[in-house]
Structure formats: C-alpha cells, structure tokens
C-alpha positions in Angstrom: 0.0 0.0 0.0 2.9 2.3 -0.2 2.9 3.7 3.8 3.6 2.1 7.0 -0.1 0.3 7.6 -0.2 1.2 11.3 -0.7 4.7 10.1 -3.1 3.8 7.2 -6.0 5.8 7.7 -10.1 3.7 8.1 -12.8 5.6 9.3 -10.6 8.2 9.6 -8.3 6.7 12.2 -5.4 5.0 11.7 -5.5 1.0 11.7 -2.9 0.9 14.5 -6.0 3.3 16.7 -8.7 0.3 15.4 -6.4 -2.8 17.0 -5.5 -1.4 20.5 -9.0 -0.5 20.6 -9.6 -4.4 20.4 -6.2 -5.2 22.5 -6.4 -2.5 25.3 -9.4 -4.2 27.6 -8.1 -8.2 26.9 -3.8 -7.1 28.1 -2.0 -5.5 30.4 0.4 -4.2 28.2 1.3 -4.0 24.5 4.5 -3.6 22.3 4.8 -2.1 18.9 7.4 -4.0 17.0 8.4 -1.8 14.2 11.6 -0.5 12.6 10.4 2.5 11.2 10.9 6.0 13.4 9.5 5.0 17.1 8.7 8.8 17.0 5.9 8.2 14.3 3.7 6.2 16.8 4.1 8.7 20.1 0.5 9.6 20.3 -0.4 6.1 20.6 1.6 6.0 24.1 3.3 2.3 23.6 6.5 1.0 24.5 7.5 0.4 21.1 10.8 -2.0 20.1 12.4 -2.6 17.0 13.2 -6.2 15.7 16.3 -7.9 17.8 18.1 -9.3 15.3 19.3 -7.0 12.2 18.5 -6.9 8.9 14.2 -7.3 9.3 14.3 -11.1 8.7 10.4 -10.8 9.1 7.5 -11.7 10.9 9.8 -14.2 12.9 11.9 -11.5 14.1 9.2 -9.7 15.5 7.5 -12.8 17.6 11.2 -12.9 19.0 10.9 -9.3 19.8 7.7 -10.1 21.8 8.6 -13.2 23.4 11.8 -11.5 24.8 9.8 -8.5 25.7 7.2 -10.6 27.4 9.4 -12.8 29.0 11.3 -10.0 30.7 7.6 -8.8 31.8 7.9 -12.0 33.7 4.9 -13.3 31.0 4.8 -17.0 30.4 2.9 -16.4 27.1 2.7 -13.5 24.6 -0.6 -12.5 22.2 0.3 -11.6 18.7 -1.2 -9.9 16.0 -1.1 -8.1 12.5 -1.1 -4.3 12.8 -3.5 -4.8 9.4 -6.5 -6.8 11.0 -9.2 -4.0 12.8 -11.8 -6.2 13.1 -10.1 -8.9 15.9 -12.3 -10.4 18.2 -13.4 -8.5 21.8 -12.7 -12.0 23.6 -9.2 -12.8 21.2 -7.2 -13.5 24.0 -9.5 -15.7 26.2 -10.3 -17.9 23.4 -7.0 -18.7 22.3 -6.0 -19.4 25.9 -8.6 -21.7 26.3 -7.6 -23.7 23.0 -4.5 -25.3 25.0 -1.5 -24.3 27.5 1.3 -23.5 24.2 1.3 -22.0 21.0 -2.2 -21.4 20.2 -3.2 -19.9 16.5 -6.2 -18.1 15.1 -8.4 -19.7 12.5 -11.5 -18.4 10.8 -12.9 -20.1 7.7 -10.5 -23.2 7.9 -7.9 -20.7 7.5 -5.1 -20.0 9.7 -3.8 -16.9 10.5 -0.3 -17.2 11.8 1.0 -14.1 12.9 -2.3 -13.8 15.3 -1.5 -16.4 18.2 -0.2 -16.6 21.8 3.0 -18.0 21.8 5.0 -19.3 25.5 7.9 -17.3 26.0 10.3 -20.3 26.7 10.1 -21.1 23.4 12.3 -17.6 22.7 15.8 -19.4 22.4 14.5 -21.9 20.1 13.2 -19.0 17.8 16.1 -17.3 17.8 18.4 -20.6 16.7 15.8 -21.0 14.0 16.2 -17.5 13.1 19.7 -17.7 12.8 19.7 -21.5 11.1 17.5 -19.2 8.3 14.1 -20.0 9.2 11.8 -17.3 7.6 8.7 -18.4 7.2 6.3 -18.3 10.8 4.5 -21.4 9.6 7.7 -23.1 9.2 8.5 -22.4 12.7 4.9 -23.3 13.5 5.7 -26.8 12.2 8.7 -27.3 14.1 7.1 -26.5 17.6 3.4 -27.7 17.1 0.2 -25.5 17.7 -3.6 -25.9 18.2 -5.8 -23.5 16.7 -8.8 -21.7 18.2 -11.7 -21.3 15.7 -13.4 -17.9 15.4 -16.9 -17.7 13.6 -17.2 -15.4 10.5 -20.5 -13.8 10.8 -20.7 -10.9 9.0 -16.9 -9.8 8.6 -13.7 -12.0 9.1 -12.3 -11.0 12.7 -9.2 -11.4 11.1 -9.8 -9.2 7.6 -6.0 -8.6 6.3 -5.5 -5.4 4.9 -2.9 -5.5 2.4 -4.0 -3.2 -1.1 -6.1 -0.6 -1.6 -9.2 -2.5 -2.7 -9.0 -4.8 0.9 -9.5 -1.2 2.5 -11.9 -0.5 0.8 -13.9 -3.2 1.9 -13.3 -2.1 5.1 -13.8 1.2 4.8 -17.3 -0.2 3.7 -17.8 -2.7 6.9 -17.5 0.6 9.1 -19.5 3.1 7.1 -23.0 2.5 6.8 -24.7 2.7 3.8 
C-alpha cells in the first residue's frame, strides 16, 4: 500500500488506533514491534521495540521481539497480531488461551492466521536458533514447535480481515461506514 499500515487511515483513524482498541481491555500491556521511526507512533503511548536481530528477517523476528519483551515482563505467554486486522475479536485473547497451554493460532474459515496467536515465552531461544539457522517463514517455525488452533466464527466480517492493497481497504472502509 505504499505507507507504513499502522498509520493507514479507516474511518478516519489510523489502523494501528482500530487494533488497541480491540487489545487494550483483553492485556496488560502492549509492544509495537516496528523499525520505522519510534517517534511516528508517540501519540499512541506504547513501548515500542524494533526487531532484535538485524536486517528485518520478518515476521519471525518480531514474535522474538515479543517473546523476549514478554518474557522479561515475567509473561509466560505473549498475544500476537497483525497491525492490518481492525476487526479482531473483543474476547481474542481468552479464546485462544482456552484452546491449550502452548502455542495457540487463530483460524476463521478453515484458514489460519499465523502471525495472530499466543506463543510461550520459553520457546524464545528456540526462535532465535531458528532464526539464525535461516528459518523465515512463521509457519515453518509453527511446524517445528506444534500448535492448536482456536476457531473464530465469520459472521458478517472475518475477525481477522488482512489489509494489504487498496481494494481490501476498501472493503473495510465499507464494513465501518454504513450505507
């Protein structure tokens, strides 16, 4: 889409302003990972961390960021999710904790969504070997440490709608405006 997403305007706030709205009543505290300018995000009052390892490697690299983060919270677990998806469930986090005690993923549709998941933050060292060994891809790394998925009905918008191009905002420019 051409801009950084968290700042990509819907309803005439940014997305970034749509997900803590959902994530602010289910946590007790929430990280931005991003490696743009930290100073871009101030209004949104967030601790904000850029990936740990160099060179962006990816999605991976930012679940590291957050299981480190978490873990030195003195979390056990750490909740995930795509800056891009305004429409995640009110009761995200309670669901996925109650689909099992380790890496739990969201699924809507039969699909999974793999960036939107609580991970355990013990499993931080074994990310970061992966990471370095080259793994890129999250449901690589999914693969190699097992998940269960918690299923999330699709009534009359996907909780976890992916914006990505201009016409995918559009639609949910049209979910939020009424006719």
């Amino acid at each position: 889409m051409g801009t950084d997403k968290a700042l990509t305007m819907l309803a005439g706030r940014p997305l970034l302003a749509h997900v803590l709205d959902a994530l602010r009543p289910q946590t007790s505290a929430i990280l931005l990972n991003t490696n743009a300018d930290p100073a871009r995000f101030a209004a949104f009052g967030l601790e904000i961390a850029a990936d740990v390892l160099p060179g962006q490697p990816g999605p991976l690299a930012g679940l590291l960021t957050a299981m480190e983060w978490a873990h030195a919270l003195g979390a056990h677990r750490v909740l995930t999710v795509s800056i891009d998806t305004p429409f995640l469930a009110a009761d995200l986090a309670i669901r996925l904790a109650a689909a099992g005690p380790d890496t739990v993923i969201a699924a809507s549709k039969g699909r999974l969504h793999p960036t939107i998941g609580l991970h355990p933050t013990a499993l931080a060292p074994a990310l970061r070997a992966a990471l370095n060994a080259g793994t890129r891809r999250v449901t690589d790394w999914l693969a190699s440490v097992g998940f269960a998925t918690a299923a999330f009905p699709h009534t009359t918008q996907d909780p976890f709608l992916n914006i990505n191009t201009p016409a995918e905002l559009s639609v949910a420019q049209g979910l939020l405006t009424p006719d």
